[in-house]
LUMSE-24151 format. One record per residue (C-alpha): x negated, y, z. Coordinates in steps of 0.05 Angstrom, whole numbers, padded with zeros to 5 digits, always signed. Layout:
// LUMSE-24151
XYZ...
END
This chain:
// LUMSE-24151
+00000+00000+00000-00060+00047+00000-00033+00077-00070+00030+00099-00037-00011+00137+00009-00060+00166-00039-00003+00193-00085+00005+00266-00081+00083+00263-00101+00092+00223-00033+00093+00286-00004+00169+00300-00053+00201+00241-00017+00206+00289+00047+00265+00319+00005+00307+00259+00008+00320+00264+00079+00333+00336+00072+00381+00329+00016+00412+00282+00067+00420+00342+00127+00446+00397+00075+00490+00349+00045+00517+00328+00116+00511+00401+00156+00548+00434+00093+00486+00486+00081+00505+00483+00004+00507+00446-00058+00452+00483-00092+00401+00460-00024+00434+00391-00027+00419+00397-00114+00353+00409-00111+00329+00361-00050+00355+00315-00085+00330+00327-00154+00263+00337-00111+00267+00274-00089+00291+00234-00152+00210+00242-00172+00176+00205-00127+00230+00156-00123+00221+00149-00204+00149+00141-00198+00157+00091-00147+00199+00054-00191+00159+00054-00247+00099+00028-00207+00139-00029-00188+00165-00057-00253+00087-00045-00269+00059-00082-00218+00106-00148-00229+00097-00141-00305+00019-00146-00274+00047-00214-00248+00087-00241-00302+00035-00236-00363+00037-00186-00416+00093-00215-00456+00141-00216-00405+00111-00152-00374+00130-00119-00441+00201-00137-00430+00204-00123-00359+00173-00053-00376+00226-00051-00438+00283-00064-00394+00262-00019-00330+00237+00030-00364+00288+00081-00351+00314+00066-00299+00316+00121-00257+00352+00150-00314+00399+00099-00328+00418+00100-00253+00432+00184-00263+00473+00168-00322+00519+00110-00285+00538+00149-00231+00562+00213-00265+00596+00156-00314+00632+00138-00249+00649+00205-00235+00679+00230-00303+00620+00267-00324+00623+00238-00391+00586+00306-00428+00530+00308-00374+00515+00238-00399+00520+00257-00462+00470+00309-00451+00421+00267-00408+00412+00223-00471+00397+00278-00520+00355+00314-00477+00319+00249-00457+00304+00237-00532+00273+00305-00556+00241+00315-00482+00200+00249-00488+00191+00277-00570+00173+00345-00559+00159+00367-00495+00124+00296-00472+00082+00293-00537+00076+00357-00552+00041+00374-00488+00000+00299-00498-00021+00324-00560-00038+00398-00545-00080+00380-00484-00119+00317-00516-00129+00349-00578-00151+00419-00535-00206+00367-00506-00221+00318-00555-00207+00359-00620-00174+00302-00677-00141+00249-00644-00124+00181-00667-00071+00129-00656-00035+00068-00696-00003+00097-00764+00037+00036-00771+00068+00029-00717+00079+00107-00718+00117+00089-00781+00157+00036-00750+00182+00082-00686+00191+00133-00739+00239+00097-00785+00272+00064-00721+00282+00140-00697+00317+00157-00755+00356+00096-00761+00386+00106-00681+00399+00186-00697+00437+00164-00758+00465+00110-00719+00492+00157-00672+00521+00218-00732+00565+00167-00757+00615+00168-00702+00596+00250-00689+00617+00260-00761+00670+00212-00780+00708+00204-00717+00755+00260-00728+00790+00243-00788+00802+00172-00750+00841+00213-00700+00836+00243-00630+00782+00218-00591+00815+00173-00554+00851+00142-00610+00837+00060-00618+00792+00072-00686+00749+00121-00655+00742+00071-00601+00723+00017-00644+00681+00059-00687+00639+00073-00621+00638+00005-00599+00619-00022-00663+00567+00028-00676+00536+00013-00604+00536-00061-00614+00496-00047-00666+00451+00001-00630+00436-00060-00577+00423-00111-00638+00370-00061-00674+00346-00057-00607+00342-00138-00601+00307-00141-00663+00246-00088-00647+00235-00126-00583+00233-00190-00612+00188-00157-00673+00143-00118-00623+00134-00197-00582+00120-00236-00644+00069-00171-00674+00034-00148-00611+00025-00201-00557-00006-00140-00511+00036-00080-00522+00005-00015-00498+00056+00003-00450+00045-00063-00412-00035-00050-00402-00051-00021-00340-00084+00050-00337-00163+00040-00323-00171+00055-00245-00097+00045-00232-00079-00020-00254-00029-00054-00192-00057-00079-00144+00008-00103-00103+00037-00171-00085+00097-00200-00110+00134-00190-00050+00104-00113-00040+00125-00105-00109+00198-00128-00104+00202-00089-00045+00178-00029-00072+00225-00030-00127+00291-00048-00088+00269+00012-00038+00260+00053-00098+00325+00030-00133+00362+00046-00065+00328+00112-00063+00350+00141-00138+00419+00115-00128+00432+00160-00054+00403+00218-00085+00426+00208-00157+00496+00205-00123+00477+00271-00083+00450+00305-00146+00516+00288-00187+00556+00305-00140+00533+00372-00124+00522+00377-00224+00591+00420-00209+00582+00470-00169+00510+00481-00184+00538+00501-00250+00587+00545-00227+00537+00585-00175+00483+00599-00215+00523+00605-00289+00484+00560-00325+00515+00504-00368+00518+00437-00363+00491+00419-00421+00429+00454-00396+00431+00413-00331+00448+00354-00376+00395+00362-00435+00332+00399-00402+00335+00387-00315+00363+00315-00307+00315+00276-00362+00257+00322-00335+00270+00300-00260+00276+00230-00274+00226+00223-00319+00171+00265-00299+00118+00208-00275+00117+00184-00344+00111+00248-00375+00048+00257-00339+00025+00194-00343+00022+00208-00427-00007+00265-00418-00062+00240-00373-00082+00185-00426-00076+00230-00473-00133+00274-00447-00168+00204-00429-00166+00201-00512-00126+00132-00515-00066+00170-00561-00049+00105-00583-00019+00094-00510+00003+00155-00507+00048+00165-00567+00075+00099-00548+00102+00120-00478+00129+00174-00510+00166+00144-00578+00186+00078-00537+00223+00122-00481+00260+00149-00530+00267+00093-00570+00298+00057-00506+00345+00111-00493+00368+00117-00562+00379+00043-00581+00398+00015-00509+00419+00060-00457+00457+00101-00492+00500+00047-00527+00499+00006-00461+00531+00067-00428+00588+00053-00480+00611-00012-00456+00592-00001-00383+00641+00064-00386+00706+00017-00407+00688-00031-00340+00686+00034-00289+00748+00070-00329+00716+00130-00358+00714+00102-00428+00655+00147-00476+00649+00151-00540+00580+00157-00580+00609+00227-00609+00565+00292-00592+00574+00367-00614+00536+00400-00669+00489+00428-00636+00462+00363-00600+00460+00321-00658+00423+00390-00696+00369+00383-00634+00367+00301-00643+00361+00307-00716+00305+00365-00718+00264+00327-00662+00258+00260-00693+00247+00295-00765+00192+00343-00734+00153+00279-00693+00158+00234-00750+00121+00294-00803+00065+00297-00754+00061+00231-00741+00061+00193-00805-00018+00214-00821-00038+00171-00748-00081+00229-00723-00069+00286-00677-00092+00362-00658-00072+00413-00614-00038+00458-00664+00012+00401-00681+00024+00390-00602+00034+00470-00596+00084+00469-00652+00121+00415-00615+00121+00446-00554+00149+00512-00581+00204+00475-00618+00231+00444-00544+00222+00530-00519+00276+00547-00576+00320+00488-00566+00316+00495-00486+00335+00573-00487+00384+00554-00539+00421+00502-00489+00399+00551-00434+00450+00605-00464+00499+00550-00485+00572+00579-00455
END
């Protein structure tokens, strides 16, 4: 357990407990908001640790697939329980800004800072194309029920419904079918290697506890956080598709994001635009259409339609990442360009009514 004592986020989990004492001596729900969200990051990175360290255990086939499957989980558990509360467009938004924050603003600052230190920068063109034309494929995967649902009927019509669930069944197959593709291809995928100096050192048993304290530790303040998404938005004016698409995929994502970054300034981009790409690529193909069928079984049924202006901000994200990624190489202008792109689209959603 000496890693959980040398991590400097530790310090963040001090905001569960007072999340817990604003929450229950009525102080407000912006305090209660942002202990929580506070505390949703060390949590996260807890998490993720976890399903590392037993993916340490299991081999690196299996590891891959544990990784695959956990991978988001801290979002995932976000995204069930505003399901469960009716907060179908939060959702909505927590998957689009999940997408083009792990596209833009993850490797656009992994590719800005690497490139900054270590000038060109390399990485797999191949399987840069693949992610690329799997991108595309989930974005238009996810425009065909944006675009065609309404001259099926009203939303909640039973076409539209079966559009969605069609469309997401097929979302989970594609999905299938790049795991099994990425097993048979790569018997070591990157995102199951262990970073040099940090690779898990923990038993089983620590492991498994780590992770169900972890688990137990997003879902109390996921459930604070979304139950506070309300009247944070009506105190301090912003919208929820701000909240949605920029705060919530930050805060439960935000160990990853710096773990790309830091291997991108170690110069292993290959590693780096794979944490990246895959997150997104999970999101996309498997939590977003798993969302879908989990929404019929708690009564909040969603359907894979978003506005304009989300799909515009998918669309331009996965275009813009796949044009500088195609080549295989890297530099710091192409990370600054990304990064300014997620600027526009955040003040954009920022000043969203």
């Amino acid at each position: 357990m000496t890693w959980l004592r040398r991590e400097p986020l530790s310090v963040l989990l001090l905001a569960l407990p007072l999340a817990l004492l604003a929450y229950g001596l009525g102080w407000g729900d912006l305090w209660v908001f942002s202990g929580s969200a506070l505390a949703v990051v060390p949590l996260a990175l807890y998490l993720g640790k976890a399903t590392e360290a037993l993916a340490h255990h299991t081999g690196p086939r299996w590891g891959a697939l544990l990784n695959a499957t956990l991978g988001n989980a801290a979002e995932l558990i976000i995204a069930l329980l505003a399901l469960n509360r009716g907060l179908i467009e939060l959702v909505k938004a927590s998957i689009t800004g999940s997408i083009i924050g792990n596209l833009l603003l993850v490797l656009g600052a992994a590719m800005l800072l690497g490139g900054l230190r270590h000038g060109i920068q390399r990485f797999d063109k191949r399987q840069a194309g693949t992610n690329a034309v799997l991108l595309m494929l989930a974005v238009v995967a996810l425009a065909v029920p944006t675009f065609l649902s309404e001259p099926l009927g009203p939303p909640q019509s039973l076409k539209v419904e079966a559009l969605s669930l069609g469309v997401a069944g097929a979302m989970l197959l594609l999905y299938g079918l790049y795991l099994l593709f990425t097993w048979q291809q790569q018997p070591i995928a990157p995102e199951a290697i262990p970073l040099p100096g940090e690779a898990p050192s923990w038993s089983i048993r620590c492991s498994l506890l780590v992770l169900t304290l972890s688990t137990g530790g997003v879902v109390i303040a996921s459930e604070l956080l979304v139950g506070a998404v309300e009247h944070v938005v009506a105190q301090l004016g912003v919208s929820e598709a701000f909240l949605g698409v920029i705060l919530v995929p930050i805060i439960g994502n935000v160990a990853e994001h710096l773990v790309a970054v830091q291997v991108a300034m170690q110069n292993k981009m290959d590693l780096s635009v794979e944490i990246a790409v895959a997150s997104s690529l999970q999101i996309a193909l498997f939590v977003a259409p798993l969302l879908v069928f989990i929404s019929l079984w708690v009564g909040h049924p969603m359907i894979l339609t978003f506005n304009r202006f989300e799909m515009l901000a998918l669309g331009v994200a996965i275009l813009v990442t796949s044009l500088v990624s195609f080549d295989g190489e890297s530099h710091w202008l192409e990370g600054a360009e990304l990064l300014l792109v997620y600027f526009i689209f955040a003040l954009a959603f920022f000043l969203h009514p």
